[in-house]
Backbone as XML, in Angstrom:
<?xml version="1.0"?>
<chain id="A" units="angstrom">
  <residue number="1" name="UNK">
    <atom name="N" x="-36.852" y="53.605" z="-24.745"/>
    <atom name="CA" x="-35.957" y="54.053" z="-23.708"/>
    <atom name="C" x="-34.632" y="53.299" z="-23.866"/>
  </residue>
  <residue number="2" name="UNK">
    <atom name="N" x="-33.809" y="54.361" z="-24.025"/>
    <atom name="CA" x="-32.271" y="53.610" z="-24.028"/>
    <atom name="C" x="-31.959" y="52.775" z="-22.605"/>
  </residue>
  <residue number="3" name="UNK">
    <atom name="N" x="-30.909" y="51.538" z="-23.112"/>
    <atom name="CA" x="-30.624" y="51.012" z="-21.886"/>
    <atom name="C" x="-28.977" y="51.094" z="-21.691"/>
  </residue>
  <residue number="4" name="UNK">
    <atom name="N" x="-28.887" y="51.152" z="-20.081"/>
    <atom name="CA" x="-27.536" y="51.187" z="-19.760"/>
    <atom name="C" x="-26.847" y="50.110" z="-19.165"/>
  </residue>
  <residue number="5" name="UNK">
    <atom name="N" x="-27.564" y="48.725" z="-19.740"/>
    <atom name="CA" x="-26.932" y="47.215" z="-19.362"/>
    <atom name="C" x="-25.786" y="47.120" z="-19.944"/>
  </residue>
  <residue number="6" name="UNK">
    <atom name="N" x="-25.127" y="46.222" z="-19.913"/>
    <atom name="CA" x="-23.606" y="45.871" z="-20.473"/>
    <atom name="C" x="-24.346" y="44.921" z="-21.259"/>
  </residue>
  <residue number="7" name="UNK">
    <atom name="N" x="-25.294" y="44.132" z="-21.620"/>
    <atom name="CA" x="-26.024" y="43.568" z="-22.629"/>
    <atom name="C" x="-26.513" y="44.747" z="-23.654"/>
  </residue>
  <residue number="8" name="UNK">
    <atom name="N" x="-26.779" y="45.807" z="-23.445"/>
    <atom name="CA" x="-27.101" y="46.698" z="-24.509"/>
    <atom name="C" x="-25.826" y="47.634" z="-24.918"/>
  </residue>
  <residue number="9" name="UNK">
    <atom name="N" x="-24.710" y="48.093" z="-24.130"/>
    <atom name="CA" x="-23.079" y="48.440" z="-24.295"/>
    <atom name="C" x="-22.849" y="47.445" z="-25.260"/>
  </residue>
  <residue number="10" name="UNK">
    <atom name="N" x="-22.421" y="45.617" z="-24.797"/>
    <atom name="CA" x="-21.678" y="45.045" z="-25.762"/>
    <atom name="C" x="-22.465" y="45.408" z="-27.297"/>
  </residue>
  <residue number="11" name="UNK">
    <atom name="N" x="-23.690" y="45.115" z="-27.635"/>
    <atom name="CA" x="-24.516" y="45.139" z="-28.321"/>
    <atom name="C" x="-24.166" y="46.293" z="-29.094"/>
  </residue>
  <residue number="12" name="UNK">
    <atom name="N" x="-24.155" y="47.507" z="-28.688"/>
    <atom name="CA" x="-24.091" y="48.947" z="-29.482"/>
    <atom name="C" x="-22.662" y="48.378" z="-29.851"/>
  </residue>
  <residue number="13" name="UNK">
    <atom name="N" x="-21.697" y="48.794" z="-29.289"/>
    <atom name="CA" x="-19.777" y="48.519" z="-29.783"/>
    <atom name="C" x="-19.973" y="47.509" z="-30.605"/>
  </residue>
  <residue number="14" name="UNK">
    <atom name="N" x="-20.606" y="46.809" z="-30.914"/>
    <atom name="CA" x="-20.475" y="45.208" z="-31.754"/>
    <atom name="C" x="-21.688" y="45.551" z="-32.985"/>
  </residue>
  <residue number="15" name="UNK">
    <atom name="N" x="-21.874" y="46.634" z="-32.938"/>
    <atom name="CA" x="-23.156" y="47.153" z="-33.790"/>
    <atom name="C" x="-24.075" y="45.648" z="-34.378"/>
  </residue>
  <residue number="16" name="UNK">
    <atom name="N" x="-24.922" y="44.751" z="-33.413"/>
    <atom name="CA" x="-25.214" y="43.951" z="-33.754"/>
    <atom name="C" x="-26.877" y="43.863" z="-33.162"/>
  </residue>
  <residue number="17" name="UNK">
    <atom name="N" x="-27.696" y="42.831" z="-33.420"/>
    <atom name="CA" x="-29.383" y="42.952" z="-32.692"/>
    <atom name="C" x="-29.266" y="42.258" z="-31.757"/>
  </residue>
  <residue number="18" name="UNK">
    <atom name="N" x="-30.521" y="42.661" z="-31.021"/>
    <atom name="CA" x="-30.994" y="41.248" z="-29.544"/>
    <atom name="C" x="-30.845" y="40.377" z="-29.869"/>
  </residue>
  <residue number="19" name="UNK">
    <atom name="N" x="-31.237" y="39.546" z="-31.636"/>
    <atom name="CA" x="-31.174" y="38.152" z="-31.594"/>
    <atom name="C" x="-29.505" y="37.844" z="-32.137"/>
  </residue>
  <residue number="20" name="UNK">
    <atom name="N" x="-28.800" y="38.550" z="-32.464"/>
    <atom name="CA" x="-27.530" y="38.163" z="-32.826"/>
    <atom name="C" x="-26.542" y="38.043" z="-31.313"/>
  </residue>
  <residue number="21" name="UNK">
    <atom name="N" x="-26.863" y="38.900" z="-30.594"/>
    <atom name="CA" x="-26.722" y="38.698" z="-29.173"/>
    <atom name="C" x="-27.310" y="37.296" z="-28.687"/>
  </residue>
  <residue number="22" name="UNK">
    <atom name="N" x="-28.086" y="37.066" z="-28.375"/>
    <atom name="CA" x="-28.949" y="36.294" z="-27.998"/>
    <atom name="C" x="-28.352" y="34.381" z="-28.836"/>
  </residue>
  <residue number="23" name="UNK">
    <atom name="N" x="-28.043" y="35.142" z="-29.884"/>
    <atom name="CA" x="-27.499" y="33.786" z="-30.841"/>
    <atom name="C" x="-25.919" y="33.237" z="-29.751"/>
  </residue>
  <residue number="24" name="UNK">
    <atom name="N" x="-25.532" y="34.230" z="-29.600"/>
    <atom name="CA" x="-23.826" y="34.396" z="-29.275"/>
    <atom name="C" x="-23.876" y="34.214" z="-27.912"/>
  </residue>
  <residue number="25" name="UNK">
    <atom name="N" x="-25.172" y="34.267" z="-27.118"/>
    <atom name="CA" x="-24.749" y="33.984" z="-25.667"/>
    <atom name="C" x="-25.827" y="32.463" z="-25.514"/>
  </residue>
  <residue number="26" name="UNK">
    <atom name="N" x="-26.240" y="32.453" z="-26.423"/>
    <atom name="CA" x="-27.413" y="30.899" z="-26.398"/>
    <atom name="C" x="-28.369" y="31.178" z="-25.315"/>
  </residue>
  <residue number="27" name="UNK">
    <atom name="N" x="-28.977" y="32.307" z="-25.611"/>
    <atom name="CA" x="-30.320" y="33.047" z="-24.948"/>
    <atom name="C" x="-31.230" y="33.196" z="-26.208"/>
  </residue>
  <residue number="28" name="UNK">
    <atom name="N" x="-32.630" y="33.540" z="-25.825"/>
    <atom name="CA" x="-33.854" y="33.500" z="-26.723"/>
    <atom name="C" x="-33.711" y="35.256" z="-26.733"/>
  </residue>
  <residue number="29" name="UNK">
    <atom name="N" x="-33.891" y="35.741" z="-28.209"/>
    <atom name="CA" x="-34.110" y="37.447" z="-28.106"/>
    <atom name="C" x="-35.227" y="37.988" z="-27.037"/>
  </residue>
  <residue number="30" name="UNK">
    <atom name="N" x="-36.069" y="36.916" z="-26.429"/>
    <atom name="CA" x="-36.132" y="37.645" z="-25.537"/>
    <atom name="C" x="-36.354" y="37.860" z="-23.804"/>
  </residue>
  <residue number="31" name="UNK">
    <atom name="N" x="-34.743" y="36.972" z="-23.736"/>
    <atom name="CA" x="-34.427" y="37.049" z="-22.901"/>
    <atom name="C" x="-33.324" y="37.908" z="-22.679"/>
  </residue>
  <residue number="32" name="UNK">
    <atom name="N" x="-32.481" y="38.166" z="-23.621"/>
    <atom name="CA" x="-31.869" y="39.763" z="-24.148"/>
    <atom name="C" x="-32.420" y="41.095" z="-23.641"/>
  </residue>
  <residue number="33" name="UNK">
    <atom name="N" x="-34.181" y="40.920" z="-24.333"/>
    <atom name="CA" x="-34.935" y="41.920" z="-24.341"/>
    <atom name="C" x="-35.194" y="42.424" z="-22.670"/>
  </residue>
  <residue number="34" name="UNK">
    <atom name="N" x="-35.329" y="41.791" z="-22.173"/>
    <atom name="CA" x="-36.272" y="41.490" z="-20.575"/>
    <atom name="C" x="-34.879" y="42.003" z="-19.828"/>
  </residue>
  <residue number="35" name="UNK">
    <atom name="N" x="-33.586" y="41.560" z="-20.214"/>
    <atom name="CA" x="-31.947" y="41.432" z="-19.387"/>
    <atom name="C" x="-31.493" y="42.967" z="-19.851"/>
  </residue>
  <residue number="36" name="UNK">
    <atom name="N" x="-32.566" y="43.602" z="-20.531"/>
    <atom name="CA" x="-31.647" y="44.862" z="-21.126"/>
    <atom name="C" x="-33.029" y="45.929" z="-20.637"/>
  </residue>
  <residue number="37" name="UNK">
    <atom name="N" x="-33.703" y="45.510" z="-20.085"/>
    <atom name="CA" x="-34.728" y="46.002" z="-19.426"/>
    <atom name="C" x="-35.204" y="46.552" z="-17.884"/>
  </residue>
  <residue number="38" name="UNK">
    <atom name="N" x="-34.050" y="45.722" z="-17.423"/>
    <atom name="CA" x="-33.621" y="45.313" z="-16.236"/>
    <atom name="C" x="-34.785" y="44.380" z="-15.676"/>
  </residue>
  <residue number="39" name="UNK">
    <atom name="N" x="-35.519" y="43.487" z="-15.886"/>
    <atom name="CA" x="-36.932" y="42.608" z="-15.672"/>
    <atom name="C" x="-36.149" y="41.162" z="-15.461"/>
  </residue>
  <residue number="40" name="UNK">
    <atom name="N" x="-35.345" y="40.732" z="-15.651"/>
    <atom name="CA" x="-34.675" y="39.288" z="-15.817"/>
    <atom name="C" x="-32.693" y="39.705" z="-15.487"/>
  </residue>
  <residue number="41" name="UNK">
    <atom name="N" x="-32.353" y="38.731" z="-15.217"/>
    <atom name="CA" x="-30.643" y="38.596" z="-15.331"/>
    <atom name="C" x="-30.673" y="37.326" z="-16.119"/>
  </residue>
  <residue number="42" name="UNK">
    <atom name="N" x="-29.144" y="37.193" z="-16.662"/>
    <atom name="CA" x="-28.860" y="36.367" z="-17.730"/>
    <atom name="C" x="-28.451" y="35.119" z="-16.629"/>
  </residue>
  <residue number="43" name="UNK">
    <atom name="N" x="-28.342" y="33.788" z="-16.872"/>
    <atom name="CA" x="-27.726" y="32.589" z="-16.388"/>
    <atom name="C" x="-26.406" y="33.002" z="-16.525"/>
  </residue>
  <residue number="44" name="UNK">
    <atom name="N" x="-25.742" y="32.311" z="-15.395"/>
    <atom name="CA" x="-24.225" y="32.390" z="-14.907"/>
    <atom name="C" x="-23.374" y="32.313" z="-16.085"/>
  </residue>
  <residue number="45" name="UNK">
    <atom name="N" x="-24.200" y="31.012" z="-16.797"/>
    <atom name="CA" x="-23.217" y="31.124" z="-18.203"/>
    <atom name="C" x="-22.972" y="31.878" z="-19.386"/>
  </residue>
  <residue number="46" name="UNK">
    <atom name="N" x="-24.652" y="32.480" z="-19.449"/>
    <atom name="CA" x="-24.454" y="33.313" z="-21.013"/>
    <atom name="C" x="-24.388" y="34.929" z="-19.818"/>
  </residue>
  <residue number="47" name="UNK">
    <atom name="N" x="-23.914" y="34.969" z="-18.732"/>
    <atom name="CA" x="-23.126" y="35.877" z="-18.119"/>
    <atom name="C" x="-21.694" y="36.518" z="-18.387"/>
  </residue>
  <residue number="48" name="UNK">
    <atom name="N" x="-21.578" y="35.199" z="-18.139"/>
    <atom name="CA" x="-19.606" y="34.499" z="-18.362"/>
    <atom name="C" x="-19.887" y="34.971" z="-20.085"/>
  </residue>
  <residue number="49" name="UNK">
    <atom name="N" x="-20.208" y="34.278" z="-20.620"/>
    <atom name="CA" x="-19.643" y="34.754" z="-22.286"/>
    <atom name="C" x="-20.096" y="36.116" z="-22.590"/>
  </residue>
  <residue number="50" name="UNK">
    <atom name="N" x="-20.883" y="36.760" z="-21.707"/>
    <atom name="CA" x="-21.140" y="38.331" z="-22.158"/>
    <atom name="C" x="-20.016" y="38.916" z="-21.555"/>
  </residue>
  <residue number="51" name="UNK">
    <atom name="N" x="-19.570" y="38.627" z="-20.367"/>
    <atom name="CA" x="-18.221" y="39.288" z="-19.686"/>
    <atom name="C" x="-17.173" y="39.252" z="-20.831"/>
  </residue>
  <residue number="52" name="UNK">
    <atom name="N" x="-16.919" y="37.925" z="-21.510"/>
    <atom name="CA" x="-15.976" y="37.529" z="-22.423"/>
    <atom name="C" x="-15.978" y="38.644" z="-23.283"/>
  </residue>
  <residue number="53" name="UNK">
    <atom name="N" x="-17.386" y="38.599" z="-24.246"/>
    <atom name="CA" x="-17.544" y="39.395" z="-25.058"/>
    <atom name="C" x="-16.536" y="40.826" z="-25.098"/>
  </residue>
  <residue number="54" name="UNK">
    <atom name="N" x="-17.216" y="41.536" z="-23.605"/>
    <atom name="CA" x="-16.908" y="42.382" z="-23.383"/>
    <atom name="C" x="-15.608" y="42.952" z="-23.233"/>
  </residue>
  <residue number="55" name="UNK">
    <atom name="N" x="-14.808" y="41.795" z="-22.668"/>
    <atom name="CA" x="-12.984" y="41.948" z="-22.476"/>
    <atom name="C" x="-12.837" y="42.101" z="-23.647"/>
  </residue>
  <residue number="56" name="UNK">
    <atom name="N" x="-12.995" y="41.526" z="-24.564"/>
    <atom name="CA" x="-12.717" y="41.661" z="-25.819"/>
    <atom name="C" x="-13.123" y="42.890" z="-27.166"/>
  </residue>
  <residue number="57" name="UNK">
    <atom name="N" x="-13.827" y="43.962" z="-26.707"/>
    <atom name="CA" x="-13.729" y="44.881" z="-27.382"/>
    <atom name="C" x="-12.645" y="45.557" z="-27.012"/>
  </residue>
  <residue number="58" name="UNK">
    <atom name="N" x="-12.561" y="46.851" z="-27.527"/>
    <atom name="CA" x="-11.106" y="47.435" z="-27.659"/>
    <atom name="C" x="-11.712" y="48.831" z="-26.127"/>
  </residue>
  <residue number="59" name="UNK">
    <atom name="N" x="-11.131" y="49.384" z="-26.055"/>
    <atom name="CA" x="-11.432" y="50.786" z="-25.494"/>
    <atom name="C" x="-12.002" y="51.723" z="-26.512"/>
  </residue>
  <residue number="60" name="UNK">
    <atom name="N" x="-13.511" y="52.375" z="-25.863"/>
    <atom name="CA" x="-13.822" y="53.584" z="-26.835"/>
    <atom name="C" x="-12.473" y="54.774" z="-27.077"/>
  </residue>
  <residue number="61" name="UNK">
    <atom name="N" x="-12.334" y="55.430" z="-27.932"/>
    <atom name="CA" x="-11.780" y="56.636" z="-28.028"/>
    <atom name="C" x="-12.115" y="58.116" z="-27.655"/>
  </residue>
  <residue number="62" name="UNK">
    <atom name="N" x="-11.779" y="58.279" z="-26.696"/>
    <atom name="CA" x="-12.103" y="59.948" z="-26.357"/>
    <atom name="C" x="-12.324" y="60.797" z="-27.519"/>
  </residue>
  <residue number="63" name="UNK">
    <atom name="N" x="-13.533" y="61.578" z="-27.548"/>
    <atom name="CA" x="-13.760" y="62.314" z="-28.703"/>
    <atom name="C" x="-12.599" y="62.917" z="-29.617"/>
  </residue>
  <residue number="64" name="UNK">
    <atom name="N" x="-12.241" y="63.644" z="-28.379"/>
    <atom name="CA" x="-10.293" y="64.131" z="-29.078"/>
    <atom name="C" x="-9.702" y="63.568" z="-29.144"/>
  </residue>
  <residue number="65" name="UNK">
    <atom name="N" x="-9.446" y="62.357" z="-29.605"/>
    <atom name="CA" x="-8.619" y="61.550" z="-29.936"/>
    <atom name="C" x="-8.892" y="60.789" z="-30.836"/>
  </residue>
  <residue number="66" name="UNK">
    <atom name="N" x="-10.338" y="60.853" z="-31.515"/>
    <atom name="CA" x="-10.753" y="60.051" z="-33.118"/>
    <atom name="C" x="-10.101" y="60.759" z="-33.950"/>
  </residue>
  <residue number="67" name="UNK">
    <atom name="N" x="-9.807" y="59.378" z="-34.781"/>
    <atom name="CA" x="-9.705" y="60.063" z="-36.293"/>
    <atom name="C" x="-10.557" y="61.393" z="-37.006"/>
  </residue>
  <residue number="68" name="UNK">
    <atom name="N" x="-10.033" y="62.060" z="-37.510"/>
    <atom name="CA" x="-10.907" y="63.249" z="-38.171"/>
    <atom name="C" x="-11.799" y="62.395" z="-39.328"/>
  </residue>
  <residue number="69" name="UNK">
    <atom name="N" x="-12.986" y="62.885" z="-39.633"/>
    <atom name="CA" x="-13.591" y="61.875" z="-40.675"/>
    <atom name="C" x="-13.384" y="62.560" z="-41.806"/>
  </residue>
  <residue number="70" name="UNK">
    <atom name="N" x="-14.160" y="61.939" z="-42.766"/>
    <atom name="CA" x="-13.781" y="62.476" z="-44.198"/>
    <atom name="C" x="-14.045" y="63.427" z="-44.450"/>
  </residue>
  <residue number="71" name="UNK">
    <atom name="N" x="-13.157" y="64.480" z="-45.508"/>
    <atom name="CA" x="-13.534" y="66.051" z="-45.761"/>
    <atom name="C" x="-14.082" y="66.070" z="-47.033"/>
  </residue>
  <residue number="72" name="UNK">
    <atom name="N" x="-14.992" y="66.667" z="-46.880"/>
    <atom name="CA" x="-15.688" y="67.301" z="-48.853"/>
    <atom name="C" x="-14.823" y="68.471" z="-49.514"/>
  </residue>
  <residue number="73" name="UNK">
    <atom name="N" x="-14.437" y="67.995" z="-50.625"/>
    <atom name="CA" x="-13.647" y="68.872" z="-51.243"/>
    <atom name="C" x="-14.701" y="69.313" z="-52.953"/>
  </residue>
</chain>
């Protein structure tokens, strides 16, 4: 079952795993796992650096507005 945490958002945009997450907020993968589950919340702090995280991606792009991808010729 897909999740709609901002622990599983940053995660997809950063195309990265629970434990590379988990590395970056100084949580155990599975406390990631449980926080993206909705079963647990993260500590105030590896909160704060997931918020961080998050300021720091860019804005998705509206479908109409991506680049066209590559054409086969």
């Amino acid at each position: 079952m897909p999740s709609s945490s901002l622990s599983a958002a940053v995660r997809g945009r950063l195309g990265i795993s629970r434990e590379e997450l988990g590395d970056l907020l100084e949580v155990t993968v599975s406390q990631v796992g449980h926080v993206e589950c909705g079963r647990r919340s993260y500590s105030a702090r590896a909160q704060a650096r997931l918020l961080r995280l998050a300021e720091l991606l860019p804005a998705a792009l509206p479908a109409e507005a991506a680049p066209p991808g590559p054409t086969l010729a």
